[in-house]
N, C-alpha and C positions, 0 to 999 in steps of 0.2 A: 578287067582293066580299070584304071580309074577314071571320074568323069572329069568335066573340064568343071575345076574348082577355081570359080573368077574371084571369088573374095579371095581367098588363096594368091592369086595373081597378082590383085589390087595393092595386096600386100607384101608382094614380093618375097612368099615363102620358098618360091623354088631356087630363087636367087640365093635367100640365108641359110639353106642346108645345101646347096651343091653348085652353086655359081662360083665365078672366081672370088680372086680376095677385092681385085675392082667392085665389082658385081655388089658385095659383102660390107664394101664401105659406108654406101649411104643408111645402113644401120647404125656406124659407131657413134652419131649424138645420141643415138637413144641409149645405149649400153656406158656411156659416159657419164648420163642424167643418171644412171641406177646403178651407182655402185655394190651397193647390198646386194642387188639381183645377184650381178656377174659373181658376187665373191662366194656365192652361196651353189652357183653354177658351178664356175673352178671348183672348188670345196668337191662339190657330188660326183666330179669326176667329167666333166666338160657336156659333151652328146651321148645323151645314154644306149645303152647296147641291153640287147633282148636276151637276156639269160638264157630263157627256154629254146635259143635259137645257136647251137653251139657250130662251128666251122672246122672241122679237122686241124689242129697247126694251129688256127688264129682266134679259138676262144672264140666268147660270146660275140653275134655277128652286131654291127651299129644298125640300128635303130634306122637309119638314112638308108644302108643298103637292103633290110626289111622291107621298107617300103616300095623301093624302084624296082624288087623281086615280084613282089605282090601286084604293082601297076602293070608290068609285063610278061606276066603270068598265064597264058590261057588254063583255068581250070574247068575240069568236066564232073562228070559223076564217074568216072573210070579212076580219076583221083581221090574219090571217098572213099570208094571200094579198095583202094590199095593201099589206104590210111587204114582200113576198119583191118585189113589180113595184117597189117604191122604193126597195129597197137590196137593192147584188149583192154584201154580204160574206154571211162564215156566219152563219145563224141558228140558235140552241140553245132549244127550248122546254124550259120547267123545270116541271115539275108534272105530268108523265107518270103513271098509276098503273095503264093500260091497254091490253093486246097491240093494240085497235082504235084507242084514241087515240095509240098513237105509229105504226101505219101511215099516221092520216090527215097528222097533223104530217109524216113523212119526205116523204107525196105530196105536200104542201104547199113543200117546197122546205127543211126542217129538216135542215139538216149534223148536226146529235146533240140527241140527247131527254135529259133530265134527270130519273131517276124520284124525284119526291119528294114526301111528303105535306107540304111546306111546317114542317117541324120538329113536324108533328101539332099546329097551333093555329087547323088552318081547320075542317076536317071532321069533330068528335069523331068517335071509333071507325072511323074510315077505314083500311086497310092500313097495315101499316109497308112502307116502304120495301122494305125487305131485301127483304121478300116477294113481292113485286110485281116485283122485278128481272128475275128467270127468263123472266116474260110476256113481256116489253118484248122482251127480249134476241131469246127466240125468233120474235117480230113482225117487229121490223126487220131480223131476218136479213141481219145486214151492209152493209146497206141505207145506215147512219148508225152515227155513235159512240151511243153509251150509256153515259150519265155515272149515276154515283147519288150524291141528299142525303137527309140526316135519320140520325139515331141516331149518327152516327161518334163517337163520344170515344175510343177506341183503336187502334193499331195493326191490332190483331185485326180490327176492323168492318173497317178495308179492306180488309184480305187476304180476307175471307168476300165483300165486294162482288168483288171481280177474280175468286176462284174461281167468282165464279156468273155471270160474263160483261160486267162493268163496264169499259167502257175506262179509269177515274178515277173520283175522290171529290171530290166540293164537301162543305167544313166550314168551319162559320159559329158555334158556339158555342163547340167548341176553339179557335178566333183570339180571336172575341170575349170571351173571359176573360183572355186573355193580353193581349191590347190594353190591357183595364180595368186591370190591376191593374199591369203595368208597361212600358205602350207599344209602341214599337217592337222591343222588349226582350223583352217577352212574349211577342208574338206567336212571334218569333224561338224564342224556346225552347218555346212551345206546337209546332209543328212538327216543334220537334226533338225531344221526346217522343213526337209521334208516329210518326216515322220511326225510333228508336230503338226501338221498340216494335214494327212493320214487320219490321224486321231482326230483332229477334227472336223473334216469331211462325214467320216462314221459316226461321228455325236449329231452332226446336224441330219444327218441318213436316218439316225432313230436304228443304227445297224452295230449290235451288242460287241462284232469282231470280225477281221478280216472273214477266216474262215464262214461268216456267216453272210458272207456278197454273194448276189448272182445277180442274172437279167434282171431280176424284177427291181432292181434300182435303178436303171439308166433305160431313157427311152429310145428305142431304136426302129429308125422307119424299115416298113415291111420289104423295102428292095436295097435293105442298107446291108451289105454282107449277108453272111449266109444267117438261113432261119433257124 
């Protein structure tokens, strides 16, 4: 289920994707003040619809009904198990934050675990990420990749994820700034910030390439995740 997302609230997103058209109004100076936004929105085809998510009859499902699925959704591990017997590609569970829940997902038939507290807007006071890595790592013991999300905005945060046993980073809020503010464009150079930033973490590390990071770059207390 989802958590109670106050900024969300503040902001009145649940009002702009499924309130009424009252509801919807105290939007229209802002969509007035950005014409370029809106025309470039019409243009793409209005609220986007999840491809991957097809509905017998009515095509790709909207993007708005995805989510009100996924918030009232109870899912188990009975549900992965019934995903792994229906489909033989890889499957990545993402929301790992435990050495026992990412054993069960790898026995469950999970190619790589995703450790993330969901950008920290499900579970106040939950784990960061970062922290929670070390477990997972030392759990799956090679078992499965281990990816980690949440916190990345620099360079630095990856190179600390790879030194503590990440095979890769998912970043969602570095894209998605670059997206907003200038597209395709953005994105492209939000990236390249980061990779720039990357490179040079590992110059000032004295560390010749990614592949050559481990623990012995980052200092970690002895009750800080797993040893």
């Amino acid at each position: 289920m989802a958590g109670l997302r106050e900024r969300d609230m503040h902001n009145g997103v649940k009002e702009l994707l499924s309130g009424s058209l009252l509801a919807k109004a105290r939007f229209l100076p802002e969509i007035v003040m950005h014409p370029g936004w809106l025309a470039s929105f019409l243009l793409d085809g209005g609220v986007p619809k999840l491809p991957n998510v097809v509905m017998p009859g009515r095509g790709a499902m909207p993007l708005i009904d995805v989510s009100a699925a996924l918030a009232s959704a109870a899912v188990c591990w009975e549900d992965l198990r019934w995903i792994r017997n229906h489909w033989h590609g890889s499957i990545v569970v993402k929301g790992v934050l435990t050495g026992d829940d990412a054993r069960r997902a790898v026995d469950e038939g999970a190619a790589a675990v995703v450790v993330s507290n969901h950008g920290g807007r499900q579970l106040d006071g939950v784990a960061a990420s970062l922290r929670a890595l070390p477990e997972v790592v030392a759990a799956v013991n090679g078992r499965a990749e281990v990816l980690m999300d949440g916190g990345v905005r620099r360079g630095a945060d990856i190179v600390k994820a790879i030194c503590l046993g990440a095979r890769a980073v998912l970043c969602g809020r570095a894209y998605a700034y670059g997206l907003a503010g200038s597209g395709e464009a953005g994105v492209a150079q939000a990236l390249e910030i980061l990779r720039a930033d990357v490179e040079r973490t590992l110059r000032l590390l004295g560390c010749a390439s990614i592949a050559a990071l481990d623990r012995s770059y980052v200092s970690v207390p002895p009750n800080w995740g797993a040893s």
